[in-house]
Z-matrix of the N, CA and C atoms (Angstrom, degrees):
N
C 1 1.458
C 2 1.527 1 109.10
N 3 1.211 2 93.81 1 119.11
C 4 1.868 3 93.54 2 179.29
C 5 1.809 4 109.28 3 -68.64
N 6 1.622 5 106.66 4 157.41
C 7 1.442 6 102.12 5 169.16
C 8 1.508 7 147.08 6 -25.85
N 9 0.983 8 126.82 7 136.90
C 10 1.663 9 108.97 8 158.24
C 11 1.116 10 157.61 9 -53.98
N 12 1.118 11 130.69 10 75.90
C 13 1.685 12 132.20 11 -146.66
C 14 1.533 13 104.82 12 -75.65
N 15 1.312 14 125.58 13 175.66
C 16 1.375 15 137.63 14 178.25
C 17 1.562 16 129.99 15 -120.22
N 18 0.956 17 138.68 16 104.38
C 19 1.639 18 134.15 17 176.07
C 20 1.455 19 105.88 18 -83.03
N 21 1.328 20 103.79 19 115.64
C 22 1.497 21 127.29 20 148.52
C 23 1.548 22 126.54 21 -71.63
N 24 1.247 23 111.45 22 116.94
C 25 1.497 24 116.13 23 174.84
C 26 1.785 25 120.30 24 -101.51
N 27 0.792 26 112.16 25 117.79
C 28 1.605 27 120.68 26 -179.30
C 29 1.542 28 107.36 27 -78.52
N 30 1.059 29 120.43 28 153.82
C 31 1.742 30 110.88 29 163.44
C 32 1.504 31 107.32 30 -114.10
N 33 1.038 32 106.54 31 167.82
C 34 2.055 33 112.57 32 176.51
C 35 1.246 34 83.33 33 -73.72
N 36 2.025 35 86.02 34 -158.52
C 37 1.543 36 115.90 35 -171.09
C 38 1.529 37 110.24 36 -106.55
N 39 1.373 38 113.53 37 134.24
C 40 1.653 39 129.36 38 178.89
C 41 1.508 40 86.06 39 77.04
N 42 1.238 41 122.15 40 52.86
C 43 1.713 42 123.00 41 158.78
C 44 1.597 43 106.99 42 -139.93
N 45 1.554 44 95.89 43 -160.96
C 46 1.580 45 91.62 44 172.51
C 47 1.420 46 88.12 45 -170.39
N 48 1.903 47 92.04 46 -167.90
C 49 1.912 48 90.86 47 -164.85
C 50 1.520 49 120.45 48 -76.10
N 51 1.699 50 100.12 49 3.21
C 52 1.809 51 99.36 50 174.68
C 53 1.462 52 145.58 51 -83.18
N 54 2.525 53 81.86 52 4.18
C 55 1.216 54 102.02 53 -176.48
C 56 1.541 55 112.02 54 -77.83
N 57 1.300 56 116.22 55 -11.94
C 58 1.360 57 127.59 56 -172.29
C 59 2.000 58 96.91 57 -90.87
N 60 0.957 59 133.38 58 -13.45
C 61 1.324 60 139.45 59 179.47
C 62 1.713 61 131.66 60 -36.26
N 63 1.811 62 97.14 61 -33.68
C 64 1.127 63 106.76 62 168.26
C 65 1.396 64 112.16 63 -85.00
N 66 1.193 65 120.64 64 -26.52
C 67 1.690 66 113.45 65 -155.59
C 68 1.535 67 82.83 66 -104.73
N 69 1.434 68 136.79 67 -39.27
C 70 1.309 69 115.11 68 171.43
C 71 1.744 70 132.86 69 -52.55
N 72 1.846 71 108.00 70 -20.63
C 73 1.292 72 133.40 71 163.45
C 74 1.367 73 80.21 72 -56.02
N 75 1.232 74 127.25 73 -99.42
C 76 1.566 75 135.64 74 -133.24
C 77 1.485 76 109.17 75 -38.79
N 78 1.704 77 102.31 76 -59.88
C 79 1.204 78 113.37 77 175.40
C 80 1.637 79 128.20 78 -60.36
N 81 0.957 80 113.73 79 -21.25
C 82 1.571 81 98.84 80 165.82
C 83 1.513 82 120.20 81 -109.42
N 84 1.502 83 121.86 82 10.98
C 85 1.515 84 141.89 83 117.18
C 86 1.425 85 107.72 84 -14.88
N 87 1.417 86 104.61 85 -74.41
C 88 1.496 87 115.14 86 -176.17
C 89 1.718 88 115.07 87 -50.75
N 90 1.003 89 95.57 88 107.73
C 91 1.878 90 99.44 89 159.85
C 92 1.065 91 129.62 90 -79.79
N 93 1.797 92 135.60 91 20.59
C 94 1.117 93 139.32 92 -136.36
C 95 1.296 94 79.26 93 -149.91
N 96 1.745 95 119.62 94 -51.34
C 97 1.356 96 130.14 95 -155.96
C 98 1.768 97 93.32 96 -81.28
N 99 1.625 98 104.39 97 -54.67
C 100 1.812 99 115.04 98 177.52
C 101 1.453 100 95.58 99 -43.76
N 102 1.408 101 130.53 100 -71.25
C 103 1.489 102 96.43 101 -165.46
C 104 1.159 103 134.67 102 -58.33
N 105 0.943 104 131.54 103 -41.64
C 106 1.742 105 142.42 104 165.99
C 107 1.730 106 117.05 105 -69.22
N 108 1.505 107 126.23 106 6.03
C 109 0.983 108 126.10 107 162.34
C 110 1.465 109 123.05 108 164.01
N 111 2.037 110 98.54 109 139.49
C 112 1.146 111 99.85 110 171.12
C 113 1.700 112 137.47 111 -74.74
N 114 1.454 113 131.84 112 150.75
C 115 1.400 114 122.96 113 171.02
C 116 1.635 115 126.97 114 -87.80
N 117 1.384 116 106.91 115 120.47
C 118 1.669 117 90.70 116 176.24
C 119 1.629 118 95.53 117 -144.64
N 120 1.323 119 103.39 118 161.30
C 121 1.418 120 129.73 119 -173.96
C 122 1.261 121 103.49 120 -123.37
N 123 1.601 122 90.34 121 123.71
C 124 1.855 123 114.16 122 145.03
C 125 1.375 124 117.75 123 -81.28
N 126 1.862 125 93.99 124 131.10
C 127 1.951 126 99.46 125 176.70
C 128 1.299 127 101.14 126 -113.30
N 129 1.304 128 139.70 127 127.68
C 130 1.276 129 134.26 128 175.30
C 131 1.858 130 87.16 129 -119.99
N 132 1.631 131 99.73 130 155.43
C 133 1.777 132 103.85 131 168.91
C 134 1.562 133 99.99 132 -71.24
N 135 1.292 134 110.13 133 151.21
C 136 1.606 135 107.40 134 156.32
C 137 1.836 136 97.63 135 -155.83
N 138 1.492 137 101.63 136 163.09
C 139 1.609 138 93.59 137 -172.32
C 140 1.707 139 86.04 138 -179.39
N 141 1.536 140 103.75 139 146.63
C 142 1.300 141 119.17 140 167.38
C 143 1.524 142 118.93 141 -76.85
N 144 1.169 143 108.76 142 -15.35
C 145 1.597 144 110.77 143 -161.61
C 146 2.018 145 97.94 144 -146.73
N 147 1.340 146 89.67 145 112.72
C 148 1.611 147 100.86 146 170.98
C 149 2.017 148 109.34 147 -75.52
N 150 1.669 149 90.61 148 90.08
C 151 1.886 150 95.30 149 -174.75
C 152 1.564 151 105.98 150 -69.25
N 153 1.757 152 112.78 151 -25.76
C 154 1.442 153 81.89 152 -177.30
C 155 1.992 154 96.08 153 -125.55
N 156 1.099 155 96.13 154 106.24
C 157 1.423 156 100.59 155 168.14
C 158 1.742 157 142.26 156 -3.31
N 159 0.976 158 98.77 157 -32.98
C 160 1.548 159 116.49 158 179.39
C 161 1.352 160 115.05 159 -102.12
N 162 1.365 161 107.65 160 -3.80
C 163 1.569 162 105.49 161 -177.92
C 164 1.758 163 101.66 162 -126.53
N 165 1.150 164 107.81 163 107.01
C 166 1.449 165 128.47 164 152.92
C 167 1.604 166 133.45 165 -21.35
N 168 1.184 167 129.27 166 124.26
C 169 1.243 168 131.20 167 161.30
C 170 0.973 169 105.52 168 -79.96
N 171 1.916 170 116.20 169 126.74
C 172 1.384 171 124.26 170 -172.13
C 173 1.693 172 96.35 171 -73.75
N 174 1.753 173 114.57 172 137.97
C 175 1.648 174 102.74 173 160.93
C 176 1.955 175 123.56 174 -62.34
N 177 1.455 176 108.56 175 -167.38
C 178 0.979 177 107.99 176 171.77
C 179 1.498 178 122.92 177 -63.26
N 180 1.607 179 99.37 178 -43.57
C 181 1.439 180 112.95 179 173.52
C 182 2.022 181 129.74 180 -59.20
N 183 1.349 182 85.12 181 -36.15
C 184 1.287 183 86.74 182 154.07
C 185 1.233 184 144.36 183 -89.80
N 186 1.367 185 126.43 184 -4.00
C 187 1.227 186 145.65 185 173.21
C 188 1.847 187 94.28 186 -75.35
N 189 1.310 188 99.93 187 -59.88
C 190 1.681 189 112.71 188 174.97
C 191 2.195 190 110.54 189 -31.06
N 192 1.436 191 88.56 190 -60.25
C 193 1.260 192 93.30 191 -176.30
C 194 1.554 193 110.83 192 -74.23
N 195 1.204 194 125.61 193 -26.05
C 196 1.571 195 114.00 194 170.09
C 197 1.597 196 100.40 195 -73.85
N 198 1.252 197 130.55 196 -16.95
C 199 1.442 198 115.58 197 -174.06
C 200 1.677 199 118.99 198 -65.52
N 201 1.910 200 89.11 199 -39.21
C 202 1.438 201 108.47 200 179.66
C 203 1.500 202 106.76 201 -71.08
N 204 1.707 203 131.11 202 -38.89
C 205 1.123 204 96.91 203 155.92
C 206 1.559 205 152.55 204 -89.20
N 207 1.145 206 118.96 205 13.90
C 208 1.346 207 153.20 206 175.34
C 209 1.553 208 98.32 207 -79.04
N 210 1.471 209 128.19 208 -47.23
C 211 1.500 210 113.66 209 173.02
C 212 1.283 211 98.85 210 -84.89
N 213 0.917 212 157.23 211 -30.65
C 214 1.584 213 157.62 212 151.49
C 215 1.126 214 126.84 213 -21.09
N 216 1.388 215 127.91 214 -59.33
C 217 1.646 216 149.20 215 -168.99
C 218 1.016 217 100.21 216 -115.72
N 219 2.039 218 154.37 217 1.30
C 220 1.296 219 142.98 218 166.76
C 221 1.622 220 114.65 219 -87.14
N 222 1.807 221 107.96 220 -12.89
C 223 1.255 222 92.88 221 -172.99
C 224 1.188 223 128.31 222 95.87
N 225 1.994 224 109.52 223 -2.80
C 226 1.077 225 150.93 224 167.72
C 227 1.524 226 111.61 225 -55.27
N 228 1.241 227 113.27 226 -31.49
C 229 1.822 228 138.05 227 -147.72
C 230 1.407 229 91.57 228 -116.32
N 231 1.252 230 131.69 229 -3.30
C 232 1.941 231 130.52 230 159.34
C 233 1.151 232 116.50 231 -85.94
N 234 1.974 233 119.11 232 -22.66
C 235 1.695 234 105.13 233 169.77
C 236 1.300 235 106.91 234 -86.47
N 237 1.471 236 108.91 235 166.40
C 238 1.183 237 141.03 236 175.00
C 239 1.585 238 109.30 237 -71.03
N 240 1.157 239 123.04 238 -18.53
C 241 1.635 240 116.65 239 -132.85
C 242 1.682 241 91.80 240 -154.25
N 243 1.335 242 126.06 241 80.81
C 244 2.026 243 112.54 242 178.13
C 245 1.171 244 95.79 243 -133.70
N 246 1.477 245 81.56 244 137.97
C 247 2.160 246 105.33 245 -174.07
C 248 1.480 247 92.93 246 -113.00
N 249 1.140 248 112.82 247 139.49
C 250 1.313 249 120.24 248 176.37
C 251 1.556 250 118.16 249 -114.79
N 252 1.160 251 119.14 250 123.06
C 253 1.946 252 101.74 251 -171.70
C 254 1.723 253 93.04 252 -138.95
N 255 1.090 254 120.81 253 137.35
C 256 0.999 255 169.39 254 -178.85
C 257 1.753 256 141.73 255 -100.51
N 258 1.190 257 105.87 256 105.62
C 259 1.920 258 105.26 257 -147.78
C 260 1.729 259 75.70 258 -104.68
N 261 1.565 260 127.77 259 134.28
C 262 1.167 261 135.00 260 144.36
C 263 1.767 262 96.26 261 56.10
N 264 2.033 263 106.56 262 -143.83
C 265 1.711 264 96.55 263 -174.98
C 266 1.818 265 109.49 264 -36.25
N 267 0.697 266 108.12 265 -29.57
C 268 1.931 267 102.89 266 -163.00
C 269 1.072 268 93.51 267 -63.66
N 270 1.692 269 138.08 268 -43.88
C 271 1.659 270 117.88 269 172.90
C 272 1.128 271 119.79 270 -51.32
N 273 1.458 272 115.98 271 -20.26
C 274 1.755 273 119.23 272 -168.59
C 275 1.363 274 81.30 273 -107.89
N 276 1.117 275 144.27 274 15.86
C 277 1.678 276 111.30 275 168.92
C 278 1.666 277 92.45 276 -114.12
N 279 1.456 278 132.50 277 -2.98
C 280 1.453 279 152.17 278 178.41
C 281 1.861 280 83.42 279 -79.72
N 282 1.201 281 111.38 280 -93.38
C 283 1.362 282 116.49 281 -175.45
C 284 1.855 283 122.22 282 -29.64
N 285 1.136 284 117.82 283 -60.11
C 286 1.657 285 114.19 284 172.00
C 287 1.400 286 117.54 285 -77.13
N 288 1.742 287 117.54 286 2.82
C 289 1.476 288 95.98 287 136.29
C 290 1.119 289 126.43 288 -105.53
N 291 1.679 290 138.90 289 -25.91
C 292 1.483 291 122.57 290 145.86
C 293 1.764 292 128.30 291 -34.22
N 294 1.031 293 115.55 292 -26.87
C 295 1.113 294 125.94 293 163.27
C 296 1.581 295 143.32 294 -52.29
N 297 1.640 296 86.89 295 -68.26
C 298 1.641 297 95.89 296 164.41
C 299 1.769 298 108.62 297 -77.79
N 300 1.478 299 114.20 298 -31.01
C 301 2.053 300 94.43 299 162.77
C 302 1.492 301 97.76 300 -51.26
N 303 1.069 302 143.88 301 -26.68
C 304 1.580 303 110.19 302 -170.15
C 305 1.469 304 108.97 303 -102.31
N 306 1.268 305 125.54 304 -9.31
C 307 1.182 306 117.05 305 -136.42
C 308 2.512 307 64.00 306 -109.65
N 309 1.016 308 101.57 307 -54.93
C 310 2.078 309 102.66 308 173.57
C 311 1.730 310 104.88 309 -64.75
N 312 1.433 311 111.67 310 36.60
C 313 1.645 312 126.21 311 -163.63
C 314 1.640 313 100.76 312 -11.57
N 315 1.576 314 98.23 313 81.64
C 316 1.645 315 115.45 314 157.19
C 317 1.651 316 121.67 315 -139.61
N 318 1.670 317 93.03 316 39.87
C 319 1.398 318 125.88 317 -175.61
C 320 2.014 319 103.11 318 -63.27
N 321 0.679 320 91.91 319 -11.60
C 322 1.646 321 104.00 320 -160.93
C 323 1.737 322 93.52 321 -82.52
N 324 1.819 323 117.09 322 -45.60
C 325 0.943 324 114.09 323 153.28
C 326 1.530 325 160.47 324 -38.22
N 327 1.750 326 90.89 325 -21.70
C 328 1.187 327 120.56 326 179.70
C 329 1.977 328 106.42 327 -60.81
N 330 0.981 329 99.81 328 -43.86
C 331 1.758 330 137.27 329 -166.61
C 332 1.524 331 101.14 330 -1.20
N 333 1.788 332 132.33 331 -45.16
C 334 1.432 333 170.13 332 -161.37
C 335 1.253 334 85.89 333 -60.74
N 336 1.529 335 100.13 334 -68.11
C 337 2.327 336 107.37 335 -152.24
C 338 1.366 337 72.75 336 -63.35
N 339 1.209 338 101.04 337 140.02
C 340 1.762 339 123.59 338 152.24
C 341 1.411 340 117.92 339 -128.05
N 342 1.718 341 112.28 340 7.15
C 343 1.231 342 109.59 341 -169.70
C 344 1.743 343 100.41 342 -158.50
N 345 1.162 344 109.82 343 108.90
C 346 1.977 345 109.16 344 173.68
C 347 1.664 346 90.01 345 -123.40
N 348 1.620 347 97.75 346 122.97
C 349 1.633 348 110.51 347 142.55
C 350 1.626 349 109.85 348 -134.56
N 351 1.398 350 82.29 349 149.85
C 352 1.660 351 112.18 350 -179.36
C 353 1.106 352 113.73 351 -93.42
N 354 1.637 353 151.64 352 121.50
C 355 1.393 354 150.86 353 171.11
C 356 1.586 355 102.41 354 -87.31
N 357 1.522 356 142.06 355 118.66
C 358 1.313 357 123.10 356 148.72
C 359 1.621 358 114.60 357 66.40
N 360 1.435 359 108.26 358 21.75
C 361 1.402 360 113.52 359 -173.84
C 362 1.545 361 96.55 360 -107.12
N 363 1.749 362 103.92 361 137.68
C 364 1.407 363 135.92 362 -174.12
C 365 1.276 364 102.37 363 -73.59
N 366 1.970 365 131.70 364 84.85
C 367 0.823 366 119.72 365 165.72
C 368 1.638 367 132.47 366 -61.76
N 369 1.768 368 95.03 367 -19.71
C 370 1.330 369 91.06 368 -167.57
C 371 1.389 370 90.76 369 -133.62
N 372 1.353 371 114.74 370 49.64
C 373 1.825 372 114.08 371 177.21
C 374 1.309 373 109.81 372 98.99
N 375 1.356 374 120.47 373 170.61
C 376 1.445 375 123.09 374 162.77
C 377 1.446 376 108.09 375 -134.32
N 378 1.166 377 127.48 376 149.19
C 379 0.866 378 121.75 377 143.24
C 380 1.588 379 144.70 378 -148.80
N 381 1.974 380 89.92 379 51.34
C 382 1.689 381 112.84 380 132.12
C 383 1.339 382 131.82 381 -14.85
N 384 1.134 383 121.28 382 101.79
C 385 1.530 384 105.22 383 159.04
C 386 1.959 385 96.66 384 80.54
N 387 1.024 386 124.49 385 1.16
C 388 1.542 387 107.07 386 -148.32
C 389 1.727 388 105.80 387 -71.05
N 390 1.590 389 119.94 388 -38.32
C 391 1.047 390 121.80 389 166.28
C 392 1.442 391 116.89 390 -30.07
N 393 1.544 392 112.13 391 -73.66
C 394 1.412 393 91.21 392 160.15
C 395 1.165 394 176.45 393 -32.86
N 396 1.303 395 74.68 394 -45.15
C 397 2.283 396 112.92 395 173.75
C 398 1.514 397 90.05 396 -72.60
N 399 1.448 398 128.04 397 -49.53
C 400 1.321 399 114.40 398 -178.63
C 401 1.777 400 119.75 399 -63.64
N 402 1.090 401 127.86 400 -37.51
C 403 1.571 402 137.94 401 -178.07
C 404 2.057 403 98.16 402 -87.00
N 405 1.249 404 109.27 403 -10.15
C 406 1.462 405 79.76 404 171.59
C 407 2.067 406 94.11 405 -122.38
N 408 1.054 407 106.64 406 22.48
C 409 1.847 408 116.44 407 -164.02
C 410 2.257 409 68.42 408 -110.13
N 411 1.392 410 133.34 409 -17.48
C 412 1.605 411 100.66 410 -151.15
C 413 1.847 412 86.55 411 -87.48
N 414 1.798 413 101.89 412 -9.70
C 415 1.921 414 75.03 413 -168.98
C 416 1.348 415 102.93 414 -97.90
N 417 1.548 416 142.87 415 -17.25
C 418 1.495 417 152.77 416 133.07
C 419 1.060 418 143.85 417 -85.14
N 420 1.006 419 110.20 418 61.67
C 421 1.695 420 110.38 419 -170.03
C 422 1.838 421 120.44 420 -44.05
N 423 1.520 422 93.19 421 119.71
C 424 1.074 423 100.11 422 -163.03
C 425 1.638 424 115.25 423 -86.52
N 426 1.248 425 145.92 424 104.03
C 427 1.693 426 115.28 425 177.30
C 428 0.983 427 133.96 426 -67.98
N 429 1.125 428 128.54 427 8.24
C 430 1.610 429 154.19 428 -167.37
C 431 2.003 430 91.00 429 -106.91
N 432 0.907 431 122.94 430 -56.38
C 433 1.416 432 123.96 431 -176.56
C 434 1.980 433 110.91 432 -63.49
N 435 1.195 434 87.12 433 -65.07
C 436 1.621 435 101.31 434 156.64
C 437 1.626 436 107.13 435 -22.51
N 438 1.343 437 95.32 436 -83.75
C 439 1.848 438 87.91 437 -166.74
C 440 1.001 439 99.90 438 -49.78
N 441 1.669 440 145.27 439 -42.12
C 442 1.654 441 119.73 440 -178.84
C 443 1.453 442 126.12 441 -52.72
N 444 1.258 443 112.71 442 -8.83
C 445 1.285 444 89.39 443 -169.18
C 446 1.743 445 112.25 444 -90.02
N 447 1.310 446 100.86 445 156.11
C 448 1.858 447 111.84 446 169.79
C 449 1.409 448 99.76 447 -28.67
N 450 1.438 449 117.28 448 134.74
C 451 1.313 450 132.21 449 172.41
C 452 1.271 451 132.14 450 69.60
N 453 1.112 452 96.10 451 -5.88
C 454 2.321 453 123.97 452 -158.72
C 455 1.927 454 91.11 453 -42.47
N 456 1.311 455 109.95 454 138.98
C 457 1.752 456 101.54 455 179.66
C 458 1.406 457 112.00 456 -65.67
N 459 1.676 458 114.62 457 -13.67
C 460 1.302 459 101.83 458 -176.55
C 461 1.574 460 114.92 459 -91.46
N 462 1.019 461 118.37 460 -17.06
C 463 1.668 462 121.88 461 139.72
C 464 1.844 463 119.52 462 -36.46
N 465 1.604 464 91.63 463 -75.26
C 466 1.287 465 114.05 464 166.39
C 467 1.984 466 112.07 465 -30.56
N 468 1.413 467 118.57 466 -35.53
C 469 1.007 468 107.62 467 -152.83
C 470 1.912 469 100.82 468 -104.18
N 471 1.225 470 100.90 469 -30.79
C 472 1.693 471 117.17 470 152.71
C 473 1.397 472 113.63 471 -24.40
């Protein structure tokens, strides 16, 4: 029996890691799924509306770079075998850190992920809801909202 690998779950935007709660139930239900792998969740903040002023909406890029250290320092970086999946922003916060490893050519690092899927993630923008996101994005600008939209440069820059 080969090693135990690990699936990483990302959450979208205006969620968190409890959206994965049911399917992480299911999956470690599974005894088929338990032997061949553990479940863990990434929580990054995300929010349309900065409520308290002094505290920042992390960008995409930085969400990216806490991801890389979050598989880094969890212990994530001892299996052999990590799938990374990704609901909506969380595919794009999967993507701009595979990205910048290649783009800071430490792609070689990558070597582990053997497996990225994206659920419902805005490769090329969204624009869901955007009317909105734009009239409630005019009194906090969000950067997390930003990258959703159609064309957003940080798409663009992917």
């Amino acid at each position: 029996m080969e090693p135990k690998g690990v699936v990483v779950l990302v959450h979208g935007f205006e969620s968190s890691a409890r959206t994965w709660d049911p399917l992480k139930s299911l999956l470690e239900a599974d005894e088929e799924v338990t032997a061949r792998y553990d479940i863990e969740c990434f929580e990054y903040p995300t929010s349309l509306v900065r409520w308290i002023p002094w505290r920042s909406i992390p960008t995409l890029r930085s969400i990216g770079q806490t991801l890389e250290s979050f598989l880094e320092t969890s212990g994530i970086q001892a299996y052999d075998h990590i799938v990374l999946i990704g609901h909506s922003l969380g595919g794009l916060v999967i993507e701009t850190f595979l990205t910048q490893k290649v783009v800071d050519r430490h792609g070689s690092s990558l070597a582990k992920i053997r497996q990225v899927v994206t659920i419902a993630t805005p490769h090329l923008g969204s624009g869901t809801l955007s009317v909105v996101r734009d009239l409630v994005s005019r009194f906090s600008r969000s950067p997390q909202e930003v990258a959703l939209r159609a064309f957003s440069e940080d798409i663009g820059d992917m």
